[in-house]
C-alpha positions in Angstrom: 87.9 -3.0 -11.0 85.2 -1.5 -9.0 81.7 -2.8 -8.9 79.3 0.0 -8.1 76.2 -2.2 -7.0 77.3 -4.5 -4.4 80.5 -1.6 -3.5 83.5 -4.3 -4.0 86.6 -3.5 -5.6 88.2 -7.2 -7.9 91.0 -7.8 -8.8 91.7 -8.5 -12.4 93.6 -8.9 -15.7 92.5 -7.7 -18.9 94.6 -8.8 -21.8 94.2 -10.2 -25.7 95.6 -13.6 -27.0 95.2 -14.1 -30.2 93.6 -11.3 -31.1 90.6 -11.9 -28.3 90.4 -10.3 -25.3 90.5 -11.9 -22.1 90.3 -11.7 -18.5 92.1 -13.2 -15.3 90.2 -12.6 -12.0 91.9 -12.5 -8.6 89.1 -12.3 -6.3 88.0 -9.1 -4.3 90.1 -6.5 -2.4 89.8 -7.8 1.1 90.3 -11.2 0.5 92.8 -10.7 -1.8 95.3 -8.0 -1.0 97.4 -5.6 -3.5 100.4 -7.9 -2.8 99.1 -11.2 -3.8 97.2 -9.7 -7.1 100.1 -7.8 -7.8 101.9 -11.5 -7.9 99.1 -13.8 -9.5 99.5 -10.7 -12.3 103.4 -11.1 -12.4 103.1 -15.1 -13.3 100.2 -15.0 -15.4 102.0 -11.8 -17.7 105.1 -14.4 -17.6 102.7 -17.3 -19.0 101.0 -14.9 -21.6 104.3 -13.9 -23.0 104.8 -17.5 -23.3 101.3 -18.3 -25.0 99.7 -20.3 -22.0 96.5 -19.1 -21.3 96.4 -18.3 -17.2 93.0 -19.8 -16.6 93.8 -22.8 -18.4 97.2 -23.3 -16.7 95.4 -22.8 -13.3 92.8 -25.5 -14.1 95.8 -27.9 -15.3 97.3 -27.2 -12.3 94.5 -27.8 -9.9 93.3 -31.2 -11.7 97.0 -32.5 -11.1 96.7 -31.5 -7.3 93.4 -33.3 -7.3 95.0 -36.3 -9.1 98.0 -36.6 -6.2 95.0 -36.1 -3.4 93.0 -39.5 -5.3 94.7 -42.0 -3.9 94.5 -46.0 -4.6 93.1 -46.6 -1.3 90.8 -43.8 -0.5 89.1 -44.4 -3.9 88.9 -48.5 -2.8 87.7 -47.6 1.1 84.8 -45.3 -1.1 84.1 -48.2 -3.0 84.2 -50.4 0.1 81.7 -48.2 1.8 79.1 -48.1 -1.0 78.8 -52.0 -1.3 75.7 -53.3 0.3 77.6 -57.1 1.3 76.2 -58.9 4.2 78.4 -57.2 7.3 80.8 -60.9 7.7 81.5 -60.7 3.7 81.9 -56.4 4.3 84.5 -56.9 7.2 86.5 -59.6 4.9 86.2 -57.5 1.8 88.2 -54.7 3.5 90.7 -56.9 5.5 91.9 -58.4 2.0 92.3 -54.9 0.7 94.4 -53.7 3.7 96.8 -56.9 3.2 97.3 -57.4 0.0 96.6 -54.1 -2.2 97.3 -51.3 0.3 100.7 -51.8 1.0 101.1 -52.5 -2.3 99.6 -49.4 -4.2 97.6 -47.8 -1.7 99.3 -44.7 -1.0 99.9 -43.7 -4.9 97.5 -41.5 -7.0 94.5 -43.7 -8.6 95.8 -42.7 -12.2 98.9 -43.7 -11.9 98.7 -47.2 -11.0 98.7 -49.3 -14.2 96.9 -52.7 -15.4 100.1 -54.1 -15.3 101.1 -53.3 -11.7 97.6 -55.0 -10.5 98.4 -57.8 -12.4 101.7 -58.7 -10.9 100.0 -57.8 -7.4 98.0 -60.4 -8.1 100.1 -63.1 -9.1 101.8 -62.6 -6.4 99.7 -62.9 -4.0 98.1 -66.0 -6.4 101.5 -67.5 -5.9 101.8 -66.8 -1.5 101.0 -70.2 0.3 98.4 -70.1 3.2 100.4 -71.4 6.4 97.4 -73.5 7.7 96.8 -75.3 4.3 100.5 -75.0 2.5 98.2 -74.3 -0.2 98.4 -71.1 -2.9 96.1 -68.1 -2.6 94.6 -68.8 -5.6 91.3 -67.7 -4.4 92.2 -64.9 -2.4 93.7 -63.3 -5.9 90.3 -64.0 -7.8 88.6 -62.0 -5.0 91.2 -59.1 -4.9 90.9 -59.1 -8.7 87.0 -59.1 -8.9 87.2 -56.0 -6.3 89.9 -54.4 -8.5 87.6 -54.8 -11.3 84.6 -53.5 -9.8 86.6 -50.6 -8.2 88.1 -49.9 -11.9 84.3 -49.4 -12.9 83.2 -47.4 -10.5 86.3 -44.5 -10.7 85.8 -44.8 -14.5 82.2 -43.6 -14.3 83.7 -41.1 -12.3 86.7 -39.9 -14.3 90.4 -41.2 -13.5 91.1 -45.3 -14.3 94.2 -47.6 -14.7 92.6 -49.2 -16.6 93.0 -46.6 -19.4 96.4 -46.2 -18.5 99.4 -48.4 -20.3 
């Protein structure tokens, strides 16, 4: 399609699903070339044929990608660096996270960890003994799970929480 007014030539797919018409965009001609629209209009044909809507199968697709990128960790160091604790409470905050919940669940995508899986990181590390006192961790565990919880809050105000998940 050819815009007259700002001289730009886009890319695009006109089509009808269920009785509407509709329209894919591609972006315009010199940042998108003939090949690639020719290809984003061979898969989304493929997926109207099938009764997926394009756009909507794009944004699916992009708010799983997001999902994978919203990791356990990088959502608990953002909480970490928005908590306003004196800088000796800040620096053991952050230590406890790096030993007990990042290896555990750090690495995996924030909506995937479950209630259940924080639960049986915590009684675990509830149940570790402390090699200066041979006592448990006890402690330690209601810390990690107060941070949990307020790292649970925060992510729910912003969209994606275990806590919502089974």
């Amino acid at each position: 399609m050819y815009d007259k007014a700002a001289k730009h030539f886009y890319w695009r797919l006109r089509y009808r699903m269920g009785g509407k018409p509709k329209a894919a965009g591609y972006g315009a001609f010199p940042e998108v070339s003939l090949a690639q629209a020719r290809a984003f209009r061979d898969r989304d044909r493929a997926l109207i044929a099938q009764g997926i809507v394009p756009i909507a199968q794009r944004r699916a697709e992009e708010q799983e990608r997001r999902a994978r990128l919203l990791t356990y960790e990088s959502i608990a160091r953002a909480w970490h660096g928005q908590t306003t604790d004196n800088p000796k409470n800040h620096k053991t905050t952050i230590q406890r996270l790096e030993r007990h919940v990042f290896p555990a669940i750090g690495g995996r995508p924030f909506s995937e960890v479950t209630r259940r899986e924080l639960a049986d990181m915590l009684l675990k590390v509830a149940q570790e003994t402390n090699e200066r006192t041979d006592a448990g961790k006890i402690y330690t565990a209601q810390k990690l799970a107060s941070y949990l919880s307020q790292i649970d809050v925060t992510e729910r105000h912003a969209g994606s929480s275990p806590a919502t998940a089974p």
